[in-house]
C-alpha positions in Angstrom: 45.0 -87.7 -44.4 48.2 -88.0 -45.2 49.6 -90.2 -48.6 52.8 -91.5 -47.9 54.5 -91.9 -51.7 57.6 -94.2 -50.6 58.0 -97.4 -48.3 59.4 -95.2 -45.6 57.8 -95.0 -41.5 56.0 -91.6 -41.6 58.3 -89.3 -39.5 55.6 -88.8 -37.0 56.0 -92.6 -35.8 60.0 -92.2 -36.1 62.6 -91.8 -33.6 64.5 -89.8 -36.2 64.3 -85.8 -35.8 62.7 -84.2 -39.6 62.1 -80.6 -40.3 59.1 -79.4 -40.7 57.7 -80.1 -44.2 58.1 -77.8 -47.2 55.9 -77.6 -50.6 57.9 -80.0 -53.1 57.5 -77.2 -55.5 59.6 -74.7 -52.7 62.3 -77.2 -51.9 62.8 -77.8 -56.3 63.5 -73.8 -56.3 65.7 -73.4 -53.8 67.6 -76.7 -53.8 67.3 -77.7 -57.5 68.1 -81.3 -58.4 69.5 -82.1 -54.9 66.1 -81.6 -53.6 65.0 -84.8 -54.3 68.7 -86.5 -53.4 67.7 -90.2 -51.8 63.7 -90.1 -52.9 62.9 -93.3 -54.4 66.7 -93.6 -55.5 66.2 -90.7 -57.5 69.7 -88.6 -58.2 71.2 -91.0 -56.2 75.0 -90.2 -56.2 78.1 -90.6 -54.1 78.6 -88.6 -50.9 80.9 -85.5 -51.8 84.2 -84.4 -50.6 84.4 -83.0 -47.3 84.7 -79.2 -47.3 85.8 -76.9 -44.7 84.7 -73.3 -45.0 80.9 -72.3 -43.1 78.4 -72.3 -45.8 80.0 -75.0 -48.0 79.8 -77.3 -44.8 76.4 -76.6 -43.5 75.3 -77.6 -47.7 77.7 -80.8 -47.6 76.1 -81.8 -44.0 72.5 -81.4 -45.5 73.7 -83.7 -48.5 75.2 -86.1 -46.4 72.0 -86.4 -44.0 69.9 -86.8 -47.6 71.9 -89.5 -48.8 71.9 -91.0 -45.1 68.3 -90.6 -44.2 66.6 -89.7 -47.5 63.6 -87.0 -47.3 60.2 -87.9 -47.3 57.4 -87.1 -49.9 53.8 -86.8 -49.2 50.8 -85.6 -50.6 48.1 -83.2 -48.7 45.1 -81.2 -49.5 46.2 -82.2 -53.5 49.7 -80.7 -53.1 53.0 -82.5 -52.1 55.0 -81.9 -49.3 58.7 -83.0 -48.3 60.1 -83.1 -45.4 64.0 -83.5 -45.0 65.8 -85.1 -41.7 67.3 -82.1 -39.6 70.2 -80.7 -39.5 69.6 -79.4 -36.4 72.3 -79.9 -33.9 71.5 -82.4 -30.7 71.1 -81.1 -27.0 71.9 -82.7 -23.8 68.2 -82.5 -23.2 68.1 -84.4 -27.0 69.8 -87.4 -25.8 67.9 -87.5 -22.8 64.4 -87.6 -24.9 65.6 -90.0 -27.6 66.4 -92.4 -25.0 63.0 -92.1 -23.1 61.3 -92.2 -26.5 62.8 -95.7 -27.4 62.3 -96.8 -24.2 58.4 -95.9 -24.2 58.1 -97.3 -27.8 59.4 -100.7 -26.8 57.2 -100.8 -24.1 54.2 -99.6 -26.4 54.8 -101.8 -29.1 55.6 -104.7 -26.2 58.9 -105.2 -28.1 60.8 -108.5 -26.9 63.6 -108.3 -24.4 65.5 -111.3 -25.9 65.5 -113.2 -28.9 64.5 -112.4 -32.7 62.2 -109.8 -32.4 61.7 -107.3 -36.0 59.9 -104.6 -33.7 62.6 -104.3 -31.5 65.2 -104.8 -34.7 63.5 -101.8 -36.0 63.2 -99.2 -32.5 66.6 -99.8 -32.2 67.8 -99.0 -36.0 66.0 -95.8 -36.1 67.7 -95.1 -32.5 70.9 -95.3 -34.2 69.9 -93.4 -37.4 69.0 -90.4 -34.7 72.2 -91.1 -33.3 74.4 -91.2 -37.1 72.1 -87.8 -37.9 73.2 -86.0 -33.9 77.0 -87.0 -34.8 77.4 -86.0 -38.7 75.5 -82.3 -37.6 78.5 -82.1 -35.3 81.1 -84.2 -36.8 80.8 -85.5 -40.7 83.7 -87.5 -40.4 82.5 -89.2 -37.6 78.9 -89.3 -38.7 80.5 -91.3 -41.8 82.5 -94.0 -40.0 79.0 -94.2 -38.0 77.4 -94.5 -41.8 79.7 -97.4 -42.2 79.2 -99.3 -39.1 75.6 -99.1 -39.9 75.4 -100.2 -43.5 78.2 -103.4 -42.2 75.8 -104.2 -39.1 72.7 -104.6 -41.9 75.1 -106.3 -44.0 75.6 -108.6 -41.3 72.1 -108.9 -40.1 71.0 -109.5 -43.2 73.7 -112.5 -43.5 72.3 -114.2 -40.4 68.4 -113.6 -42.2 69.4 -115.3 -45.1 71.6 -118.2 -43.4 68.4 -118.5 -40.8 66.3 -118.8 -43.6 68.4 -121.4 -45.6 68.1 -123.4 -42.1 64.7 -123.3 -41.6 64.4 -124.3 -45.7 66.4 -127.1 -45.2 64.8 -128.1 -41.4 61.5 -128.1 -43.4 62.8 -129.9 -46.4 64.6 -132.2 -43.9 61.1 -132.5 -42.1 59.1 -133.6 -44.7 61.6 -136.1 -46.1 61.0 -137.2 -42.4 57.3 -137.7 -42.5 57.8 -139.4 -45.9 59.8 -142.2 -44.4 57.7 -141.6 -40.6 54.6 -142.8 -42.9 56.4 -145.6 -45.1 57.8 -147.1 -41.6 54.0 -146.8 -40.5 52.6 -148.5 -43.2 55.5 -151.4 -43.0 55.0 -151.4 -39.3 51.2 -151.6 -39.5 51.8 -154.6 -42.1 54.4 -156.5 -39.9 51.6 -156.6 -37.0 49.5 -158.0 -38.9 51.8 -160.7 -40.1 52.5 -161.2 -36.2 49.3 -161.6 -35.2 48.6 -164.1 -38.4 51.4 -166.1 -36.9 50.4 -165.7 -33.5 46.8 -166.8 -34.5 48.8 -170.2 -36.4 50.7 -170.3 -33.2 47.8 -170.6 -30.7 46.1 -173.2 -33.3 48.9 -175.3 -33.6 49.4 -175.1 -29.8 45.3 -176.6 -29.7 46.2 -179.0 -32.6 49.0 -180.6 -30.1 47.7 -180.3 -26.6 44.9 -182.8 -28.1 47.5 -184.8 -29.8 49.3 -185.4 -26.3 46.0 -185.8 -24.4 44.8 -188.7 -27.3 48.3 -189.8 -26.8 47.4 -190.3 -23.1 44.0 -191.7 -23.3 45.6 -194.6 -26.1 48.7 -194.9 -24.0 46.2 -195.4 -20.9 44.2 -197.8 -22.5 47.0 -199.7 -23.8 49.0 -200.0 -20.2 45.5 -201.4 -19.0 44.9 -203.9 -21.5 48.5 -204.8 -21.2 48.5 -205.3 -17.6 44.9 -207.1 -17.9 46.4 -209.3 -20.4 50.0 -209.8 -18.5 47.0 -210.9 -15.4 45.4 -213.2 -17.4 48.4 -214.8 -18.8 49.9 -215.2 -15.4 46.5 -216.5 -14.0 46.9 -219.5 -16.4 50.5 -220.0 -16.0 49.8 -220.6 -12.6 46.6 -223.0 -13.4 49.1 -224.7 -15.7 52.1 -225.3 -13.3 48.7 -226.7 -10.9 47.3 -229.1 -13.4 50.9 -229.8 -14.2 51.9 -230.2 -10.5 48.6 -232.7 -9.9 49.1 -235.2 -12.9 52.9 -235.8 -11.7 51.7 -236.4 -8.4 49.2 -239.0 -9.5 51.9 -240.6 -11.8 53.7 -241.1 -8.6 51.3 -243.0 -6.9 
């Protein structure tokens, strides 16, 4: 089974086109220090002129792909193994497979249509490093500008990470500040019901306390009005036994 000795996706599960592998010790030989261009950031240097004649080309295009899409090191059966990205130029037919492959991956890794989605994020960026390695085999002037739109679309990208992430920090932060007050209102709200219903409980005794106020009120007014009018009768009984016995001894005086 295969040891993979960097953070890289094993060319197998790439969309990226790599050579067959070569013993480490092989590629050291025949390539020197540039063998291990891009590994791990070892010998990592600046891209070199561009050169014109055959054989000084084909090299510089090899470099170029190294420092794009740096070789891969493995170890196997207790030996290790690299295997650079090909330099191989792209067919018609090429194309034509890269884009079936990407489209069969999305589908097998169910890869969102829309939306923030790192599989998809990840399908597509190893699209476009097939695409940056097809171009710079034919072209390395073009395969460079294509290096440069690359590394400012990952600049970018990781921009919008970072500023999404601050967002969500502060949502969060904002959030919690939230709940903070959300259970201090609670707490105040839970005591101003009480309160209320303290009140309403004095409320609803008062309201006791005065409806038999007003009905004592009644009974004594009542009572009163009776013994007033009973006493108003019994004064105008003997007013009128008065003005009688009055009315009798001036008659007899008469007489």
């Amino acid at each position: 089974m295969m040891q993979q000795e960097q953070e890289n996706i094993s060319p197998a599960n790439t969309l990226v086109k790599y050579d067959t592998p070569i013993l480490l010790s092989e590629a050291i030989k025949k390539k020197g220090n540039k063998a291990l261009m891009g590994v791990s950031g070892k010998n990592k240097q600046a891209l070199p002129p561009l050169q014109t004649t055959g054989s000084e080309r084909l090299t510089q295009t090899e470099d170029i792909l190294n420092s794009i899409l740096p070789p891969v090191v493995f170890s196997e059966n207790s030996q290790q193994w690299i295997q650079y990205v090909s330099s191989t130029p792209a067919t018609r037919l090429d194309v034509t497979n890269l884009e079936e492959q990407l489209d069969s991956n999305l589908l097998k890794r169910k890869a969102k249509e829309t939306g923030i989605c790192p599989v998809r994020e990840e399908l597509y960026s190893q699209c476009f490093d097939e695409l940056i390695r097809q171009v710079t085999v034919n072209c390395q002037q073009r395969g460079l500008l294509m290096l440069r739109v690359r590394n400012e679309i990952k600049m970018t990208i990781k921009a919008y990470k970072q500023l999404y992430e601050s967002s969500v920090a502060f949502g969060m932060r904002k959030s919690l500040h939230a709940e903070d007050g959300k259970t201090e209102m609670e707490l105040k709200i839970m005591q101003l019901e009480k309160e209320k219903a303290e009140l309403d409980k004095q409320v609803k005794e008062w309201q006791a306390k005065c409806e038999a106020t007003e009905k004592r009120e009644r009974e004594k007014s009542k009572q009163e009005k009776k013994k007033f009018e009973e006493e108003i009768a019994f004064l105008k009984k003997q007013n009128q036994q008065y003005s009688q016995e009055l009315e009798r001894l001036t008659m007899t005086k008469t007489k």
